[in-house]
Phi, psi and omega in degrees: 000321191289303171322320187260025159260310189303351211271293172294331184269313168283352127349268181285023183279290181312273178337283198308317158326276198326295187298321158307327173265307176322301172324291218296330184277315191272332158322272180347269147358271202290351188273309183298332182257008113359292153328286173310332203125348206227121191240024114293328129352283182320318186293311196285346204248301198293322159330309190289337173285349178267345135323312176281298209271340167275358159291301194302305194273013171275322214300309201264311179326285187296332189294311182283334182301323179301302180296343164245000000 
């Protein structure tokens, strides 16, 4: 049993990495077309990090659920 939570918990480590960079990158995105001009863009890009960063809190939600 201890094997498949240590199992689930790097799982889900890897997802919460994954949604952090991935956030941090749609940041990025929406920050250059801002810059441009194109502050529709800009929205839709600042959506996908808000997306990304509440997939990272289920991601940190289940890791601790996992870590004990």
């Amino acid at each position: 049993m201890e094997e498949i939570k240590k199992s689930l918990y790097e799982s889900y480590k890897w997802l919460y990495e994954e949604a952090i960079a991935n956030m941090k990158k749609c940041l990025t995105l929406a920050k250059e077309r801002r810059e441009l001009g194109r502050m529709g863009w800009a929205a839709d890009w600042l959506e996908s990090a808000n997306v990304q960063y509440k997939l990272a809190k289920g991601y940190k939600r289940s890791m601790k659920f996992y870590a004990s």
